[in-house]
LUMVO-873711 format. One record per residue: residue number from 1; residue in three letters; y, x, z of N, C-alpha, C in turn. Coordinates in steps of 0.001 Angstrom, whole numbers. Atoms other than C-alpha are relative to their C-alpha. Example, Ala and Ser with C-alpha at 12.3 -4.5 7.8 and 13.67 -1.06 7.14 Angstrom:
<rs>
     i    aa        ny        nx        nz       cay       cax       caz        cy        cx        cz
     1   ala     -1190       890         0     -4500     12300      7800      1200       900         0
     2   ser     -1190      -820       -60     -1060     13670      7140      1090      -770       730
</rs>
This chain:
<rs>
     i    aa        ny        nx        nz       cay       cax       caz        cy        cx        cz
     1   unk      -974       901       582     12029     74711    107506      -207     -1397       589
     2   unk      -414       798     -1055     13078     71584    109115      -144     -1685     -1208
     3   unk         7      1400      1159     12387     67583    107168      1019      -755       742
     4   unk      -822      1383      -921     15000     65044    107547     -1002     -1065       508
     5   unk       873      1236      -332     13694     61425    108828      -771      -584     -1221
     6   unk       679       996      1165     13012     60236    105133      -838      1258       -71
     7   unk       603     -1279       812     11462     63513    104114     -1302        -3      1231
     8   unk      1220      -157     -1140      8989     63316    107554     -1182     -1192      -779
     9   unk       711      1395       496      8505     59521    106290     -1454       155      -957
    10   unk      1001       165      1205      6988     60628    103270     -1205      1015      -110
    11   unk       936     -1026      -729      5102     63587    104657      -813      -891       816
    12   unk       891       909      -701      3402     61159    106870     -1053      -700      -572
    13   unk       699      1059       989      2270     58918    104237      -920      1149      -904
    14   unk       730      -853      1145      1143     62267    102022     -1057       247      1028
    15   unk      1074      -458     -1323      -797     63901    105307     -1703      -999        39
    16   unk       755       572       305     -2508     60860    105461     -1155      -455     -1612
    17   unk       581       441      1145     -3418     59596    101898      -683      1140      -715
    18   unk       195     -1575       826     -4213     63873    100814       531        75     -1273
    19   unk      -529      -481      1511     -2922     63507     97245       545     -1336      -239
    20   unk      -531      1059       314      -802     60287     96010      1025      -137     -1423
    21   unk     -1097       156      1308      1412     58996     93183       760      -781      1227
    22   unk     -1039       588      -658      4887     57835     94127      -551     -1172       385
    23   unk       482      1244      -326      3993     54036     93931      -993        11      1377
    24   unk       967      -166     -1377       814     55090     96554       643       184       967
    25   unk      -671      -518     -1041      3117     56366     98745      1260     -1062       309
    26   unk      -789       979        19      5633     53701     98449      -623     -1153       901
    27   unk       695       837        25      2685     51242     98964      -481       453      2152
    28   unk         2       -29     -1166      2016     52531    102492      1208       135      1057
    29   unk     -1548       254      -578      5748     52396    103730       173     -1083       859
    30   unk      -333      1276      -996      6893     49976    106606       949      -547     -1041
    31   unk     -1139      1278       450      9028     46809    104974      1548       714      1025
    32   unk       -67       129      1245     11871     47039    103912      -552      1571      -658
    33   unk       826      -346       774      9909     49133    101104      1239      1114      -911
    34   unk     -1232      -556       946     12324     52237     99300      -383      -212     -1217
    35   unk      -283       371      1480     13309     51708     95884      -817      1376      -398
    36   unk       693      -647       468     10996     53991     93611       247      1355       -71
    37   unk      -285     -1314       373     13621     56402     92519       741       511      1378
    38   unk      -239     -1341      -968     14334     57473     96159     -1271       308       658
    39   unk      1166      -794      -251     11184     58225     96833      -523      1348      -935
    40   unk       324      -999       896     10649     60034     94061       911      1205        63
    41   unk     -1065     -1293        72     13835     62198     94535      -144       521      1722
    42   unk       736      -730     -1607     12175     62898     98535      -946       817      -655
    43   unk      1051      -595       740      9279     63858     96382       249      1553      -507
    44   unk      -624      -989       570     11195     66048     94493       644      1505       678
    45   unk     -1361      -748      -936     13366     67646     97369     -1384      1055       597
    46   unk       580      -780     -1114     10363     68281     99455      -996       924     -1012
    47   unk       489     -1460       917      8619     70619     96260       569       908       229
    48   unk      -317      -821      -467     11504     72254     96279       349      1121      1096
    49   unk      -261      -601     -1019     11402     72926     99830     -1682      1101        90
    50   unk      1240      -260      -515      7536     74111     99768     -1107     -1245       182
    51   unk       789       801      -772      6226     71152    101423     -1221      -585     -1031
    52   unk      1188       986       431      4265     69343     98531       435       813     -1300
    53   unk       379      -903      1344      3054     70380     94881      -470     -1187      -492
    54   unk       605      1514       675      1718     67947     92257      -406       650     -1385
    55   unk       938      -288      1345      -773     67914     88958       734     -1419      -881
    56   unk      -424       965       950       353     66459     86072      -857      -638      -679
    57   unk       635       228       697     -1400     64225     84133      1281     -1156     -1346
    58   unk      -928       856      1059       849     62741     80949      1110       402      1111
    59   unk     -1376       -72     -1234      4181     61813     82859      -309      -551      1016
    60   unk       471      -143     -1612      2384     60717     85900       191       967       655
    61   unk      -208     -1261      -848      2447     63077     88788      -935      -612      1192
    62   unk       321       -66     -1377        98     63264     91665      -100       938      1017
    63   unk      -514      -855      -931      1784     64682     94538     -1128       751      1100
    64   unk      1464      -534     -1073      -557     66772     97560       897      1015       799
    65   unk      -355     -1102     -1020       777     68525    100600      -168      1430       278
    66   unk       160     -1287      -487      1031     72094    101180      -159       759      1241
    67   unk       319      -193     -1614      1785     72171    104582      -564     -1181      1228
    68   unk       805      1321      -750      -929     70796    106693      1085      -544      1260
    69   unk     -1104       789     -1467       759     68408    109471      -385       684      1361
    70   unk       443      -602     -1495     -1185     70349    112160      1111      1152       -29
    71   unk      -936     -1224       121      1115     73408    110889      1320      -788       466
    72   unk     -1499       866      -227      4066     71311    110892       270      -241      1455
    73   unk      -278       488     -1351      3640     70051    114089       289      1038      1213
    74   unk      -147     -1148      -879      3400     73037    115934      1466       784       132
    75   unk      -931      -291       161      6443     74055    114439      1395      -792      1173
    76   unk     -1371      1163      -183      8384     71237    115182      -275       192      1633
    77   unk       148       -94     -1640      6669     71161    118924       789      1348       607
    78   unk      -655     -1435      -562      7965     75278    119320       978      -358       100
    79   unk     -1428       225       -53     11499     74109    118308       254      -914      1139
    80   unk      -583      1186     -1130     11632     70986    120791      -332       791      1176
    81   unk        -3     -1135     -1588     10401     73396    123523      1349      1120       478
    82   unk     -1367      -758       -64     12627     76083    122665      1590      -679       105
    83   unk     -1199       472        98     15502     73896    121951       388      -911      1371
    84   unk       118       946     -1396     15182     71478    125245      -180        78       980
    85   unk       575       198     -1195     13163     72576    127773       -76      1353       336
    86   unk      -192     -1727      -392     14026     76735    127525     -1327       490        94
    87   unk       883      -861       437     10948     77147    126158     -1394      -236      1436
    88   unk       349       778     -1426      9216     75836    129726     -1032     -1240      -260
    89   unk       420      1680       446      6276     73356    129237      -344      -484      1388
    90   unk      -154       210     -1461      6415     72989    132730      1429     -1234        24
    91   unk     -1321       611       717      9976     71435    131691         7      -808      -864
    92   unk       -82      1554       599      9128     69383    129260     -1343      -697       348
    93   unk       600       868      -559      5957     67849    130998       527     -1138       922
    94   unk      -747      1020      -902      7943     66999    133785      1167      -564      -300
    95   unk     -1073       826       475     10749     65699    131733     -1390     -1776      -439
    96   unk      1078      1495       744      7637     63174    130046      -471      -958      1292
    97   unk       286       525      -881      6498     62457    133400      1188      -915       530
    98   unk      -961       515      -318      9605     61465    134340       664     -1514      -514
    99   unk      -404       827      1415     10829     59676    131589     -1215     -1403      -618
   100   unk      1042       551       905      7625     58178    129913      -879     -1033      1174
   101   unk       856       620      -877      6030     57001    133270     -1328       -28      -126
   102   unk      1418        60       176      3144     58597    132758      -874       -60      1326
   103   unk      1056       400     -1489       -65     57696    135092      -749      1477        17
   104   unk       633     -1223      -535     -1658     60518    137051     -1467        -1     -1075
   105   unk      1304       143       594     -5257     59687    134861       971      1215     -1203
   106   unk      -472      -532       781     -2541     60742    131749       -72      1126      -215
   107   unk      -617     -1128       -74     -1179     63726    133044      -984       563       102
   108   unk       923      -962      -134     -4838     64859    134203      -360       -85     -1487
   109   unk       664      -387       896     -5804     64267    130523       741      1094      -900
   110   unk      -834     -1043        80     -2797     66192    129445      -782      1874       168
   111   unk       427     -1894      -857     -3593     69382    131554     -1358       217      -239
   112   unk      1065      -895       430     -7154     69571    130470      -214       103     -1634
   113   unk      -499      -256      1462     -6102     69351    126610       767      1574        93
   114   unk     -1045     -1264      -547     -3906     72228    127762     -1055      1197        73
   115   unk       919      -896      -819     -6704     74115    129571     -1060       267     -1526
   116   unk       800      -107      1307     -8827     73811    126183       658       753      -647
</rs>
């Protein structure tokens, strides 16, 4: 399953912090800063998707990720391969190279991340 941009946002901020209340998660946000109750209704969205779970204490809530970001990422990396580069990381290296201006030091650190 696929996060919009806000829904990554706040996955970012959970990944990092491991367990949070809204406000916590608010509190590490780039300026301008979302209003409480749309965070809380990202919060909300991304339970129902799987992504995060939360312990109650009173009417507090502290939220905690389900799916680690290493999982996530992999995901998301298969799709941008598959979807872009026909699945080819030959294809999308040399699109980065291209594009990104990466330095030969880069690309060798690249290819032995690879080789690992």
């Amino acid at each position: 399953m696929e996060l919009t941009k806000a829904e990554e946002q706040v996955m970012l901020v959970l990944w990092k912090l491991k367990k949070a209340m809204v406000h916590d998660i608010i509190e590490q946000m780039d300026e301008p800063k979302p209003a409480y109750t749309t965070v809380s209704t990202i919060i909300r969205i991304l339970e129902k998707k799987g992504f995060v779970d939360h312990k109650a204490y009173g009417k507090t809530h502290e939220y905690f990720p389900l799916v680690s970001k290493a999982n996530y990422s992999k995901k998301a990396a298969d799709k941008l391969l598959a979807g872009y580069f026909g699945g080819s990381v030959e294809n999308m290296v040399s699109f980065f190279v291209k594009e990104k201006k990466l330095s030969l030091s880069e690309l060798e650190e690249i290819m032995k991340n690879i080789d690992q």
